[in-house]
C-alpha positions in Angstrom: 0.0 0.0 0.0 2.9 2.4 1.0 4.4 1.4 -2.4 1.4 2.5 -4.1 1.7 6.0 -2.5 4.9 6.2 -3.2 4.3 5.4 -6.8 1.7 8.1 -6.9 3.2 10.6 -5.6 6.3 10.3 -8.1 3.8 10.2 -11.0 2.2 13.6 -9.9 5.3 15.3 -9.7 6.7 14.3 -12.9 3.4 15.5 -14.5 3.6 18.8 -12.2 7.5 19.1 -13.3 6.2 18.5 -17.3 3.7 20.9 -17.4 5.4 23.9 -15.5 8.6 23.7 -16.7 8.5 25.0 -20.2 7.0 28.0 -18.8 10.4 28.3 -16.2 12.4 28.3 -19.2 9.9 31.2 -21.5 11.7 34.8 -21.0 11.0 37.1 -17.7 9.1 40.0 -17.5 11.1 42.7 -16.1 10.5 43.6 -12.8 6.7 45.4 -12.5 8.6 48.9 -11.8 11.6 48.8 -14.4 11.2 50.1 -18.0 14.3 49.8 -19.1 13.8 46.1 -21.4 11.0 48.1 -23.1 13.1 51.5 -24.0 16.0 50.0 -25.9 14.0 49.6 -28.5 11.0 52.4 -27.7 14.0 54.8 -27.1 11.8 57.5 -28.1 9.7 56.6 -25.0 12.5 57.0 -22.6 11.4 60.9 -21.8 7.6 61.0 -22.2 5.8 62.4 -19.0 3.1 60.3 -17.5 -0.1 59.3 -18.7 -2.3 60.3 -16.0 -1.5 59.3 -12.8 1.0 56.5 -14.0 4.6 57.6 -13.4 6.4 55.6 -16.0 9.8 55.9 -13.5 8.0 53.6 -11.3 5.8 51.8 -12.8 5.8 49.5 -16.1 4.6 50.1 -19.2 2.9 46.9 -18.9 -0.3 48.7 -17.3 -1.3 49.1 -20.8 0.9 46.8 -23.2 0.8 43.2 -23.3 4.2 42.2 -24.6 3.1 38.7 -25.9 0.1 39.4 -27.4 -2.5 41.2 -27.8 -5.8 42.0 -29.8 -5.2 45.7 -31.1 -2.5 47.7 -31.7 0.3 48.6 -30.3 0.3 45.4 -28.0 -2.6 46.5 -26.0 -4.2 44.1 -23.6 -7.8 44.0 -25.6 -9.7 46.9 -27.9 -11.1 48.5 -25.0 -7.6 49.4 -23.6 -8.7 52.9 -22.9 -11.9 52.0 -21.3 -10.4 49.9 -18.9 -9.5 53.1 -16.9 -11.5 55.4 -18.8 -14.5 53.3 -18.1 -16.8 57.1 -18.4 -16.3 57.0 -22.0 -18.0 54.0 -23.0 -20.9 54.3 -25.6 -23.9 54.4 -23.6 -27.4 53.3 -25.0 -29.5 56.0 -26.0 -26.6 58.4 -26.6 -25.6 60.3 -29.8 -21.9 58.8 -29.9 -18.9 60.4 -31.6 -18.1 57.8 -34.2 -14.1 57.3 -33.3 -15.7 56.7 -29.7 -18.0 54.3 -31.0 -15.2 52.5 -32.6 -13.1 53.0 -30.1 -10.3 54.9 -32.5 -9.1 56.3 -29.2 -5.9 57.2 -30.6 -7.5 58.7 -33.7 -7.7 61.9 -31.8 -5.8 61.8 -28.1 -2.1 61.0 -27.8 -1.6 58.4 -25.8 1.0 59.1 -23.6 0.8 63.1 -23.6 -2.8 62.8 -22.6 -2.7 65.9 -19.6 -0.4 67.9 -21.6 -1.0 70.9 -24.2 -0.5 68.6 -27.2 -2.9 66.1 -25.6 -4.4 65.9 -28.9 -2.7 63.8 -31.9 -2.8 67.7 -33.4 -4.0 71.3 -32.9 -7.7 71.4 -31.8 -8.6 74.0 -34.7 -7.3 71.7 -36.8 -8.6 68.3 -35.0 -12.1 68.6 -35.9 -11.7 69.6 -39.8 -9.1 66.5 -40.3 -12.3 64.6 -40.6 -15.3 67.0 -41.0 -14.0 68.8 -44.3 -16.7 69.7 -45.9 -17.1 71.9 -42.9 -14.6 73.3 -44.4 -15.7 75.0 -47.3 -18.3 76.8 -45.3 -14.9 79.3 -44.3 -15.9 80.8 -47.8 -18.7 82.2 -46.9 -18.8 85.9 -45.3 -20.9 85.5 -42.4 -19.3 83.3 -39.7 -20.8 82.1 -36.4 -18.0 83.3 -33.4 -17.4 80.4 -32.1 -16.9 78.4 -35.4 -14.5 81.2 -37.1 -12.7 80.9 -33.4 -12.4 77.1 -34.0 -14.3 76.7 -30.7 -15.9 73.7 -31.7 -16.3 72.3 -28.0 -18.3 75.4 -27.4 -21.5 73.6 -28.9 -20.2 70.1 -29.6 -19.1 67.4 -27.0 -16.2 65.2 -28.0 -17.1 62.0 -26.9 -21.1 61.5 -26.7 -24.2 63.3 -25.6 -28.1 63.1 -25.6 -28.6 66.1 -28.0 -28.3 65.0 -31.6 -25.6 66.3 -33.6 -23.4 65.8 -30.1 -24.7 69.1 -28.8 -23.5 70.1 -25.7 -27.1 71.2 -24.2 -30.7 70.9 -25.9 -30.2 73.3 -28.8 -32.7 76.4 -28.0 -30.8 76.4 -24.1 -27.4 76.2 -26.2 -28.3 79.2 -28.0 -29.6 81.3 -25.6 -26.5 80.3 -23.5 -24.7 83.0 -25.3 -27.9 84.7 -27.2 -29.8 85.9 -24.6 -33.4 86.8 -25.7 -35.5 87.2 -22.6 -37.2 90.2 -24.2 -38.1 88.0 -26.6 -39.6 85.4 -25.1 -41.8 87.5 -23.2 -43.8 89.0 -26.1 -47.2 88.5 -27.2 -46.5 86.9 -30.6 -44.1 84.9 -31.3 -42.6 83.1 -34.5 -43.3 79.5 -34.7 -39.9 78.1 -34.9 -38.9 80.5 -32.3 -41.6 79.8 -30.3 -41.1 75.6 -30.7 -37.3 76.0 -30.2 -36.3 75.4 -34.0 -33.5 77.4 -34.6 -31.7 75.8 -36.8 -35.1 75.7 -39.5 -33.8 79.4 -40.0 -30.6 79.6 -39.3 -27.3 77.9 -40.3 -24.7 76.9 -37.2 -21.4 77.6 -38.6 -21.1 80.1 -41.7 -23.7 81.7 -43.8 -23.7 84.1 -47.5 -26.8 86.1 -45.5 -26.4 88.2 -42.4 -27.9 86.5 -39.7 -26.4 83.4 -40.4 -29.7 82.7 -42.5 -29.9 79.5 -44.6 -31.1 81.7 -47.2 -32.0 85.3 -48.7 -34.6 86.2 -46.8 -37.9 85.9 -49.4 -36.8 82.6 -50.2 -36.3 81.8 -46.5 -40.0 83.0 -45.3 -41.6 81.6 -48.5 -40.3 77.9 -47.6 -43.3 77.9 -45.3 -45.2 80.9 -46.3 -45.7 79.4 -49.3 -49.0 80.6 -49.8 -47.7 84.0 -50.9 -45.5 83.5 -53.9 -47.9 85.1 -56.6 -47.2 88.4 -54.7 -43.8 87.9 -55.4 -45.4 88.5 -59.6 -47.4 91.7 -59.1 -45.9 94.5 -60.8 -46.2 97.6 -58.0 -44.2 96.5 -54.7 -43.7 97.5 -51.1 -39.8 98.9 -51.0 -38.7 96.9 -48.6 -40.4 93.4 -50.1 -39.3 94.3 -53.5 -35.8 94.4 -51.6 -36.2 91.1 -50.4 -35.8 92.7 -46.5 -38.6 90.8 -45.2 -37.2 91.7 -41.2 -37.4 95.5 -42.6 -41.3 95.6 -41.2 -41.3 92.0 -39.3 -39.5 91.1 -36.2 -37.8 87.3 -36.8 -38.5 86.1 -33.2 -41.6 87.8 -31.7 -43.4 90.8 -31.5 -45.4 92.6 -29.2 -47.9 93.4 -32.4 -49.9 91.1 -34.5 -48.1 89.8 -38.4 -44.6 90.2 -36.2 -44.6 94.1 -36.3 -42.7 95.5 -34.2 -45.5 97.9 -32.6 -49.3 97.2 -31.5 -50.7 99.1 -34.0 -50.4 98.8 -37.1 -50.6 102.2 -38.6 -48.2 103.7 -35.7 -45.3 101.7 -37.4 -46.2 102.2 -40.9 -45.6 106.4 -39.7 -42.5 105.4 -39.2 -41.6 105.6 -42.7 -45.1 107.5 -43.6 -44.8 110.3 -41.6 -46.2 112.4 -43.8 -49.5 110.1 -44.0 -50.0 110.6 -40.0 -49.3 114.6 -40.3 -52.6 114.8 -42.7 -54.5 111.9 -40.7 -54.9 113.9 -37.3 -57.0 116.2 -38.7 -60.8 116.4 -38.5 -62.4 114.4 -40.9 -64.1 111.2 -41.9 -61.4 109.2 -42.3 -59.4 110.3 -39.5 -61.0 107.1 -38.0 -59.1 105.0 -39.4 -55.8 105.5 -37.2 -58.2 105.0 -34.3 -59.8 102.0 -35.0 -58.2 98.7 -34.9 -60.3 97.1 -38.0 -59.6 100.1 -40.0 -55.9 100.0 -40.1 -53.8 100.7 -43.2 -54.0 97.1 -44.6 -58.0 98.0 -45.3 -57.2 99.3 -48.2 -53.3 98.6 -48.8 -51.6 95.5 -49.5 -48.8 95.2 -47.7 -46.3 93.4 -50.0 -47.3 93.8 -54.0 -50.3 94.9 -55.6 -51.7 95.5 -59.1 -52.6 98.6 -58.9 -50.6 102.1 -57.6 -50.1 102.9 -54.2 -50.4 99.2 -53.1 -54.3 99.7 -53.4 -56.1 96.7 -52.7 -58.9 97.4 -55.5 -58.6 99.6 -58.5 -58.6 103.7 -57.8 -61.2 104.1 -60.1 -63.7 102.4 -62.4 -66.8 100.6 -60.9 -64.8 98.1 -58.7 -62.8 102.1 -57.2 -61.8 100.7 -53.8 -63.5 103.6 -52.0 -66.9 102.2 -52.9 -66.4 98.8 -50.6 -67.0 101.5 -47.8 -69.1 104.5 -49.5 -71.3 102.0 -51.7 -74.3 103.8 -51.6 -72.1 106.6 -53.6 -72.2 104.7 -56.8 -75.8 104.7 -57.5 -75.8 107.8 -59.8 -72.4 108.4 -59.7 -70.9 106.4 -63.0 -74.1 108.5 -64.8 -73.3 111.5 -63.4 -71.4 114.6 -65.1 -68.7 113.5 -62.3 -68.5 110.2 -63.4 -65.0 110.1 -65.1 -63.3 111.6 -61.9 -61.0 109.6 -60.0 -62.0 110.3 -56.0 -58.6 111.2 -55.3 -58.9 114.3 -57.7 -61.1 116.2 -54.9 -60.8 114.0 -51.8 -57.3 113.6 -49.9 -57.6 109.6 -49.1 -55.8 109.8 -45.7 -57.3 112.7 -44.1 -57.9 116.4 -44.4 -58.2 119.8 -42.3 -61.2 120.5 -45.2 -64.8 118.8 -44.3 -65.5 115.6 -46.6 -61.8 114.9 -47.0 -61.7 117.7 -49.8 -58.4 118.7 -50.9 -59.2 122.3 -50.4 -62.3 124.7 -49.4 -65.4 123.4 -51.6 -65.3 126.2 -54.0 -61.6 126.3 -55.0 -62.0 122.3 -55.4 -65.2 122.6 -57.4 -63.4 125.9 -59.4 -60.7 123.5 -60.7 -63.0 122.2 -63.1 -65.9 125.3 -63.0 -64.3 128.4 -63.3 -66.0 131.6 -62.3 -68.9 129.7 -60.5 -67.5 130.7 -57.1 -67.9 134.1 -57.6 -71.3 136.1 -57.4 -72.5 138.7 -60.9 -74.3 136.5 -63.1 -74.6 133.6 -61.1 -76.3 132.1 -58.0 -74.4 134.0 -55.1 -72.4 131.5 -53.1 -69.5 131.8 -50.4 -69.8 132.4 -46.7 -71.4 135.8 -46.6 -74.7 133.7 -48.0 -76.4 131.6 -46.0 -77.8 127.7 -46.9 -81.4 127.5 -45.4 -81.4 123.8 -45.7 -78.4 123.0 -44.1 -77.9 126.2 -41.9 -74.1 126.8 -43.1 -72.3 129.6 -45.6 -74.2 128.9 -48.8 -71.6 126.2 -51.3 -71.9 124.6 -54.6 -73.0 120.9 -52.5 -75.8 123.4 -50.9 -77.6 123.1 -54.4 -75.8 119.8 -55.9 -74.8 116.3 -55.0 -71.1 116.1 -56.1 -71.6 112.3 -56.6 -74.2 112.4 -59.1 -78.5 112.8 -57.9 -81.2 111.1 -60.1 -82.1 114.9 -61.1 -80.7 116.6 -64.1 -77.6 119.0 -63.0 -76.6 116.7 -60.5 -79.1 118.8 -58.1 -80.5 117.4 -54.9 -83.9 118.2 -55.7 -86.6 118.9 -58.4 -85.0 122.0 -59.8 -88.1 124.4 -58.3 -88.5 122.4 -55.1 -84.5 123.1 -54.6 -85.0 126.8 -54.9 -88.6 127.0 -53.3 -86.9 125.8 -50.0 -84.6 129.2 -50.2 -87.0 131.6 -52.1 -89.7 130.7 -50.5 -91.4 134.7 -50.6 -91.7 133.9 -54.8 -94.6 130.6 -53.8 
């Protein structure tokens, strides 16, 4: 039995002695805090300063190389070399991932042994980021540049590695821009652009480099027309709105938000058309019909202007003129003798100031210079029915005037008058009954 034990116990060690000793006779590692086997051939190793916190005078370079083998390059001890440590940087599901982090290309950007210094990177930053993304390059030609792009500040939007904003944005983009644009103003107002309002910046706006001011993705009628696209046939109408026809859409509208409706940048309308119409607000305060129209909010300019094109002068929404005259969508009851009338081929603006007038019915003057323009001499008294202020109109109890007698917009009697020709003078002369 002892024999048998005996006989046992020599068998295991032989087998112990076969297996382990090839491995006594394979190479040594150095020592874990020497690198001196590794730098007589990585001589240009010998003075590199540490990677981290790993001192490579005391320890090895065998915290990252394998020296036997290995399943990346250079003799790293798997493809996630990097992570091992840098554990933070793995792709994380449900993360917009940098695509060298994705494929762990490590290297493809960071040295790996100058990691904390100021050539961390395998070159210049401003240069870094175009070394792959060159058709960003191009975009230098254009002559509007974002700051931070024609700084090479890419990190100031982008993250390197991975982020939850597409497009590896640092924050949510509408809290990116306003990091640096800041627009509170803005966002308190009344009316507000959609894609300002919905945070979508970047439908209007280009990040890096633009040809338009404002960093626009294009001029700006063909930039408000991509959704307005239900106003194109203005774009065709021969008589335009100065700034339109200049393409300066932002001349009249506010991009963002307004505190007036249609983006203007005051609440009523007409008040910020006077800003380039002075002249129009000067003539509209005084005391007449259509001195109403600054005063009431349906009655605004755009009643009877277009505010981009029209067909006809002045922006007129109708015709000045004719039996569609824009006038008569307000003053219809004016038409009925009118067109029949001796006044008939008169334009309204040849005795009526449109916007306003210091002279009662909008006239462009006193009633008997503007009806003398065309009568001459019937002002005066001799040979003709007296009129001017020393006489007295019994019907109306006013100075005595050619409308006293006559309806300047045409009466189903003859001579335009506003009666039966001796019913019109019985109600003055009435000792001749």
């Amino acid at each position: 039995m002892s024999k048998l034990i005996s006989l046992s116990l020599a068998l295991l060690i032989l087998i112990l002695l076969f297996i382990l000793l090839p491995f006594r006779l394979l190479p040594q590692l150095p020592p874990q805090g020497s690198r001196g086997l590794c730098v007589t051939c990585h001589w240009d190793k010998r003075d590199i300063p540490a990677h981290a916190d790993i001192d490579f005078t005391d320890d090895s370079c065998l915290q990252c190389h394998n020296p036997h083998t290995h399943f990346g390059k250079p003799y790293l001890p798997s493809i996630d070399s990097c992570l091992i440590c840098h554990y933070e940087y793995r792709a994380k599901p449900g993360y917009f991932v940098h695509e060298p982090v994705e494929k762990k290309q490590c290297t493809s950007c960071h040295q790996p042994h100058r990691l904390f210094e100021a050539s961390q990177l395998t070159v210049p930053l401003d240069k870094l980021c175009l070394s792959c993304h060159r058709d960003d390059m191009l975009k230098f030609e254009d002559p509007v540049g974002h700051m931070p792009y024609e700084l090479n500040q890419c990190l100031s939007c982008h993250e390197a590695h991975m982020t939850r904003e597409p497009d590896l944005l640092r924050q949510p983009l509408a809290k990116l821009c306003a990091s640096c644009h800041r627009m509170e103003d803005e966002w308190n107002r009344a009316f507000q652009h959609m894609p300002f309002e919905r945070d979508l910046c970047m439908d209007c706006h280009l990040p890096h480099a633009s040809a338009w001011d404002g960093l626009i993705r294009q001029d700006q009628t063909r930039l408000c027309y991509s959704c307005h696209f239900d106003r194109p046939n203005e774009l065709n109408r021969p008589i335009t709105h100065g700034p339109y026809g200049e393409g300066q859409c932002t001349a009249c509208h506010e991009p963002h938000s307004s505190v007036g409706d249609m983006l203007l940048p005051h609440e009523q309308e007409e008040e910020f058309c006077f800003m380039c119409h002075d002249r129009i607000k000067k003539i509209g305060w005084f005391d007449s019909p259509h001195s109403t129209v600054f005063e009431d909010e349906d009655k605004s300019c755009g009643a009877c202007h277009e505010h981009h094109s029209s067909y006809e002068i002045f922006l007129s929404r109708f015709p000045l003129e004719g039996e569609e005259n824009l006038c008569l969508y307000c003053h219809g009851p004016i038409s009925q003798y009118y067109f029949d009338s001796g006044h008939g081929l008169l334009r309204c603006g040849d005795c009526h100031e449109i916007h306003g007038a210091m002279y009662d019915a909008l006239l462009l003057g006193p009633e008997l210079e503007v009806c003398a323009q065309c009568h001459p001499g019937l002002e005066h008294s001799g040979s003709n029915h007296p009129v001017g202020e020393i006489y007295t109109d019994d019907l109306r109890s006013r100075a005595l005037l050619c409308s006293s007698c006559h309806g300047p917009h045409g009466t189903e009697y003859t001579r335009m008058r506003i009666m039966p020709a001796n019913e019109l003078c019985m109600a003055c002369h009435t000792r001749i009954q």
